[in-house]
N, C-alpha and C positions, 0 to 999 in steps of 0.2 A: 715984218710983222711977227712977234712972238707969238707961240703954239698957245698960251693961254686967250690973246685974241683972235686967235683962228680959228677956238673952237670954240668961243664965246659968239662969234659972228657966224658960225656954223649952225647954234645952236639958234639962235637969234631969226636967221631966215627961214628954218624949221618951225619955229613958233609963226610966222607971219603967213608959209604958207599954210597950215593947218587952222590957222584961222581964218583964211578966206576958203578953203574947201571949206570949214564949219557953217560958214555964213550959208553957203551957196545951196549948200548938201546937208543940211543935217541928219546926223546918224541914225538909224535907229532906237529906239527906246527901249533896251531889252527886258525891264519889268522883271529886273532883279533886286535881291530886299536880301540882309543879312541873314533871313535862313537857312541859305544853301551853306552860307559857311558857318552856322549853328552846326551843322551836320558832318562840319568834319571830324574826324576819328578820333575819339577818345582815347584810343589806344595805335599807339603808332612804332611798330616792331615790338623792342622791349620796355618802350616807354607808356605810361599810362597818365591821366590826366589828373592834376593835382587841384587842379582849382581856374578858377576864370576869374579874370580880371576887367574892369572896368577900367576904357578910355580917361584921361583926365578932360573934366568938361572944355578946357582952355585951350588943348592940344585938338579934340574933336571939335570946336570951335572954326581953328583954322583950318584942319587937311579936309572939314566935310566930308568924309567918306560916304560911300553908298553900301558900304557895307563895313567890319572888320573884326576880327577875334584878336586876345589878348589872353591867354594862356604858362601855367606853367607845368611843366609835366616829368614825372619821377621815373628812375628805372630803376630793377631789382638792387642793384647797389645805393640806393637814395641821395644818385647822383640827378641832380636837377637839372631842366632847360627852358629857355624862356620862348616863348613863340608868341608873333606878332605879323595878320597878315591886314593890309587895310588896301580897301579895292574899292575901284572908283570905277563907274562906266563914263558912257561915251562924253565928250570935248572937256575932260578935265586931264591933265595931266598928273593928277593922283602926288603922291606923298612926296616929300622930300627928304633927302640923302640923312642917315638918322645921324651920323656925324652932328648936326647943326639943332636938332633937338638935344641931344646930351650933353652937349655945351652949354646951351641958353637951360639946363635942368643943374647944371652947376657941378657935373663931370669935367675930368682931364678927359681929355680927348687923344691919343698916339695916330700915327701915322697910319694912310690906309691902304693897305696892301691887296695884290690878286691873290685869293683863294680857290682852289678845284675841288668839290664837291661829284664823289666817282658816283653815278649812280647804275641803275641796271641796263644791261644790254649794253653796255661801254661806252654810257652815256657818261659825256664830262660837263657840268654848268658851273659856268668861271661868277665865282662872288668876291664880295668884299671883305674883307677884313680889318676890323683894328681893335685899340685896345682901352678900356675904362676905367678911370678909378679914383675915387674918393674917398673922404677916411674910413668908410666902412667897409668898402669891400673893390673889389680889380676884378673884371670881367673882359672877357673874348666877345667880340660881336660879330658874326656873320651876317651880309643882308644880298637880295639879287630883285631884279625884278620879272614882271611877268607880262606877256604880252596875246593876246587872244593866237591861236593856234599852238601852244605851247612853247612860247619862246620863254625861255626863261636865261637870263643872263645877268652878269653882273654892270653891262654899262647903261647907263642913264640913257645917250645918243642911242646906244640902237634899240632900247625899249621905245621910247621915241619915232625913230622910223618905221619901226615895225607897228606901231599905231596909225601912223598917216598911212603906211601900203593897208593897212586892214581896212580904216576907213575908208578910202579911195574905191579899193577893189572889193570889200564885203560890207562896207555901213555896217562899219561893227569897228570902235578904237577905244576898247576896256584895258586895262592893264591894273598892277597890284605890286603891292611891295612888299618882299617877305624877309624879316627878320627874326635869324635865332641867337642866343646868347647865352653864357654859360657863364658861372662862376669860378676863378682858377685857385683851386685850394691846393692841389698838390704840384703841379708843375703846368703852364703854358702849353704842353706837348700835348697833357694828357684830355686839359681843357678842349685844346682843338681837337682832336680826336674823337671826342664825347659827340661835338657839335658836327662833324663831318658825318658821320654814322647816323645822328638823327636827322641830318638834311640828305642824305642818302633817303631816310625813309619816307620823307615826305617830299621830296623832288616829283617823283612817280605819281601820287595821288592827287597833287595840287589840281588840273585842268578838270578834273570832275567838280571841284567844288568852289574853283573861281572864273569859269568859264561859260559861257553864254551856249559854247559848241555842243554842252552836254545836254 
């Protein structure tokens, strides 16, 4: 059996058991609304907020979120970043791989690479990366996900498991997709680097303001 169906069937029984605990047990309703993540930071290190954007209705149509911000935010150099968190509570499995929106949005799509994201205390959270572009413009995209207790990582599966153990053990399986992204005007290097720095600064603050624990 090839690694593609093994973790296709991995994934597969993971859905079937999370849907009979869902049946059995359902989670609780934690009576969260997108204000808490209204309230994330305007200002985040050296960056500050440029403007809010509005979900497209087709796109919020399908992922239903229970919550989600759409943000771009500048630093003293009037270099730019895009920020996008969308956060679902309990028995949804929340957003999908943004790879598959930016194709179906009528982006080239590159290859998706692991990316390390250092953040404080020597904290390391493994994300995604790859790369964008159509005639107007080529973009970096970093994305990870989030898992109640502060899991934040960049695999699909173990955001995943870490939902079924939350559910299981605290009736509690929220999770969120956070993606940043950046424009590459002077070099790919310098692109990543922009975006590494700003996910540095908001790796840290994210569980306050998409987390039920707080």
């Amino acid at each position: 059996m090839s690694s593609y169906w093994k973790k296709g069937l991995v994934i597969s029984v993971i859905l079937v058991c999370f849907a009979c605990y869902s049946y059995v047990y359902r989670p609780i309703d934690l009576g969260l609304d997108n204000m808490r993540l209204d309230k994330f930071p305007r200002e985040i290190g050296d960056w500050h907020l440029l403007r809010e954007m509005p979900m497209a209705e087709i796109v919020e149509g399908v992922l239903e979120p229970d919550g989600y911000i759409m943000r771009e935010y500048v630093d003293s150099n009037n270099e730019r970043v895009l920020l996008c968190i969308v956060y679902h509570q309990n028995h949804r499995w929340g957003a999908h791989h943004p790879e598959t929106c930016y194709r179906s949005s009528g982006w080239d799509v590159g290859g998706t690479t692991t990316n390390n994201i250092f953040a404080e205390e020597c904290r390391v959270v493994k994300s995604r990366k790859f790369e964008i572009n159509n005639l107007a413009d080529n973009q970096i995209v970093l994305y990870w996900f989030y898992a109640s207790g502060d899991k934040q990582t960049g695999s699909r599966l173990r955001q995943m498991l870490s939902m079924i153990w939350n559910g299981l053990i605290y009736n509690n399986s929220e999770g969120a997709l956070i993606r940043i992204s950046t424009s590459v005007k002077h070099s790919r290097d310098d692109a990543l680097s922009r975006l590494d720095k700003f996910g540095q600064s908001i790796v840290t603050v994210l569980p306050k303001y998409i987390s039920s624990e707080n």
